[in-house]
SEVEXKE-199901 format. One record per residue (C-alpha): z, x, y. Coordinates in steps of 0.05 Angstrom, whole numbers, padded with zeros to 5 digits, always signed. Layout:
% SEVEXKE-199901
ZXY/...
% end
This chain:
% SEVEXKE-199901
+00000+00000+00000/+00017+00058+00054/-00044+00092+00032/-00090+00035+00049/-00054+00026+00109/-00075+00101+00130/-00147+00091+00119/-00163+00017+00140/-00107+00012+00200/-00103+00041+00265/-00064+00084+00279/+00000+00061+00341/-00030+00138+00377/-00100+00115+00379/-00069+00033+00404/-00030+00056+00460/-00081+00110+00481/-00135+00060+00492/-00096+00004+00526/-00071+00066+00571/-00146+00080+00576/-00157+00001+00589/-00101-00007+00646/-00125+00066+00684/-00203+00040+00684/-00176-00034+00707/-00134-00001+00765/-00196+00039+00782/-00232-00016+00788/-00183-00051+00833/-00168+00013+00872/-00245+00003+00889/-00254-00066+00902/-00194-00068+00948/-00224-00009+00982/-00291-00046+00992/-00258-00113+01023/-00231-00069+01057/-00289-00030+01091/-00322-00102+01101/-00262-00123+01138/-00259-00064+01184/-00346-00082+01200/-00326-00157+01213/-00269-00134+01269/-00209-00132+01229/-00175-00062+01227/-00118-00044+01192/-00050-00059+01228/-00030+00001+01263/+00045+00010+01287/+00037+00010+01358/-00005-00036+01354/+00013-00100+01316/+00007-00154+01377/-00018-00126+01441/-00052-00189+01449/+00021-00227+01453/-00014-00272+01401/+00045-00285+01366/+00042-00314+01298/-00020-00335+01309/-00048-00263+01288/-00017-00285+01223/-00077-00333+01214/-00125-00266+01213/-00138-00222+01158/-00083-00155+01153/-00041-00200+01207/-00086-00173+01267/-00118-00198+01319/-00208-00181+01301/-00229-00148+01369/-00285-00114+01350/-00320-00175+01325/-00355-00241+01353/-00314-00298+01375/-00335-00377+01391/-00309-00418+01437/-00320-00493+01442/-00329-00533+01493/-00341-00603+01488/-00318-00622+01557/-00314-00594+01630/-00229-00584+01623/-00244-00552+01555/-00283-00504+01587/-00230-00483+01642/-00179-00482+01593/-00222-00433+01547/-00240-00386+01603/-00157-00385+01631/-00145-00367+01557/-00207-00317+01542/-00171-00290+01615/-00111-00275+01584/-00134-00238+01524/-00181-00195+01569/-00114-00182+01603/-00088-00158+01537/-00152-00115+01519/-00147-00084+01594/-00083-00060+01613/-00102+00013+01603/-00170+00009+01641/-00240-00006+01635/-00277-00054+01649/-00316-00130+01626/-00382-00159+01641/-00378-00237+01647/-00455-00257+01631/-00477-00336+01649/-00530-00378+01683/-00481-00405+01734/-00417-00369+01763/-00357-00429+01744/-00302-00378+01753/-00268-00359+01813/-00253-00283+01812/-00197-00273+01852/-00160-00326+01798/-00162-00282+01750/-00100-00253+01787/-00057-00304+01751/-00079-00274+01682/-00060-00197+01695/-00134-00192+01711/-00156-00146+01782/-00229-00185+01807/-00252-00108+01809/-00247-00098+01731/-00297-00160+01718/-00373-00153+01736/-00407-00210+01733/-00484-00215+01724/-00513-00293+01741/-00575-00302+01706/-00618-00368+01716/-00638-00377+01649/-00607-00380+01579/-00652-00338+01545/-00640-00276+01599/-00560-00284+01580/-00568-00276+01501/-00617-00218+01518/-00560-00177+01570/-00510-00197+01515/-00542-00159+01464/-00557-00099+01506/-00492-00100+01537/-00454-00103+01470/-00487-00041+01457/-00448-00004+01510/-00386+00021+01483/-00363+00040+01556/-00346-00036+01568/-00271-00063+01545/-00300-00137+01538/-00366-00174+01542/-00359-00247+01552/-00418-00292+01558/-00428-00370+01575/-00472-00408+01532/-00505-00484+01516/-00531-00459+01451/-00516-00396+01403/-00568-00396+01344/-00550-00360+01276/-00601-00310+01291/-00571-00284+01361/-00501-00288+01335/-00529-00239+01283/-00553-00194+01330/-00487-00191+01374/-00449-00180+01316/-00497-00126+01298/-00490-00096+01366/-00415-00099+01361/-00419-00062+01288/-00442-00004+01322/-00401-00004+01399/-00337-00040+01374/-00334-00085+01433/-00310-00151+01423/-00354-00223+01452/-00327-00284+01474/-00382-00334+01469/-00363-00398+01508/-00400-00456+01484/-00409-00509+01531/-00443-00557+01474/-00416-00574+01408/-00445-00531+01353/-00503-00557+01308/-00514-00497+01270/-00472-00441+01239/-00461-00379+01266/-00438-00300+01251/-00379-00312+01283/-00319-00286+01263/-00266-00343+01295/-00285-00398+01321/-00238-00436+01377/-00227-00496+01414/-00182-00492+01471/-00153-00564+01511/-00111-00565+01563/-00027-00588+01569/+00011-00617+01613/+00050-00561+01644/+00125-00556+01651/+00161-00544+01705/+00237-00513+01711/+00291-00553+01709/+00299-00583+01767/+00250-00548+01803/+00190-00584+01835/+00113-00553+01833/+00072-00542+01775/+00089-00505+01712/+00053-00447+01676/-00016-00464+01651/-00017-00492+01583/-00064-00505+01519/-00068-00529+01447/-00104-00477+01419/-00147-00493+01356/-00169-00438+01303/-00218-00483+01279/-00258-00424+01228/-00239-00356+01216/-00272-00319+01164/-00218-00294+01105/-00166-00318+01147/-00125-00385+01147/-00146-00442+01213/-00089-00469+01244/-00070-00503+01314/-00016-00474+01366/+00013-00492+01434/+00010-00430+01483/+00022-00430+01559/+00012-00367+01602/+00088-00342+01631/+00106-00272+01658/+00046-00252+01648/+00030-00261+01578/+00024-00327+01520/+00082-00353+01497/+00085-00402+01443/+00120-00474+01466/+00146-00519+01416/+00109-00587+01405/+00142-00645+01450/+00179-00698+01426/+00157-00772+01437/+00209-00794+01489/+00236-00874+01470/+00223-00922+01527/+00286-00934+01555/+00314-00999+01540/+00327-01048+01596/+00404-01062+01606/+00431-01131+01617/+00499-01152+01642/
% end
């Protein structure tokens, strides 16, 4: 019985050498294929959290929504705007993370067919007028073409550009551009989107009701709900931000306040 054992069983040696063979080619292989989502990531905008590093865009936990909990800014963002506020509330907020991407310097180029900003507001976002440049175009198919070349220059912090329409074969080029400069584009749609883009994120920011202080009068600090509607590998969500002290701050949701009941004698 041992003797047929030897000759038609395995030996334990030979079992446990190739399962130890087995698990070193199956970590290899995951070793690799982390490494590749990985380098896809880092193309797409989303670089690997560095200490320093980990919200400089006073995001909050919405950079948890993002892949490696960071904020993409070398990639191709979407905002939409299906209304007039929706578009002031998207620029205030774009603002603010230009803001974020400026405080050591540089410089943005604000691209459109029709100037709706007013530059010495940008004050109220950390933003100096002088650090924009804005180029007005008069027609839509002059902005996607200074997009593209702009995005190319990796001298520029920012490029932001204001849009009706952004086909899936421009979005492919800006994201191509910003492949090769790493500079980030905020596309603000003024029209719903009918077809799908490159984009990495796309938003939709509405405006709040601000708060004030307690018991002080005036207006409070400029405030949004701010919709991740898409983000590619990452998880959508919805937030309330307003813009105090000079950066976001998450607010919590408000309460429905009971009518107050009438009081009889």
């Amino acid at each position: 019985m041992c003797a047929n054992t030897r000759h038609t069983g395995t030996p334990f040696a030979k079992i446990f050498s190739n399962l130890a063979l087995h698990m070193l080619l199956t970590n290899e292989k995951a070793d690799i294929i982390t490494r590749l989502r990985q380098e896809v990531l880092q193309l797409q905008g989303f670089k690997a959290p560095l200490t320093h590093l980990l919200d400089d865009t006073g995001l909050g936990r919405i950079n948890a929504a993002f892949p490696n909990g960071v904020f993409p800014r070398a990639a191709l963002h979407e905002f939409v705007c299906a209304a007039p506020e929706e578009a002031a509330a998207a620029t205030a907020f774009v603002a603010g993370l230009l803001s974020a991407f400026m405080r050591r310097g540089g410089a943005a180029l604000w691209v459109g067919t029709g100037r709706r900003i007013f530059p010495p507001a940008l004050r109220a976002f950390g933003l100096r007028p002088e650090q924009v440049i804005f180029l007005d175009l008069k027609k839509e198919k002059d902005v996607t073409w200074a997009l593209t070349e702009a995005l190319r220059c990796s001298a520029l912090s920012a490029v932001v550009g204001e849009l009706s329409e952004l086909s899936f074969t421009d979005s492919r080029r800006f994201q191509l551009a910003i492949e090769a400069s790493g500079v980030p584009c905020f596309a603000l749609r003024r029209r719903l989107p009918a077809t799908a883009t490159t984009a990495v994120a796309r938003w939709r920011v509405r405006p709040l009701a601000s708060r004030t202080e307690e018991g002080l009068p005036g207006l409070g600090a400029p405030r949004w709900e701010v919709q991740l509607l898409k983000v590619r590998n990452g998880t959508p969500g919805t937030w309330e931000l307003e813009w105090a002290g000079g950066r976001f701050r998450h607010t919590p949701k408000l309460a429905a306040v009971p009518a107050a009941q009438t009081k009889t004698g």
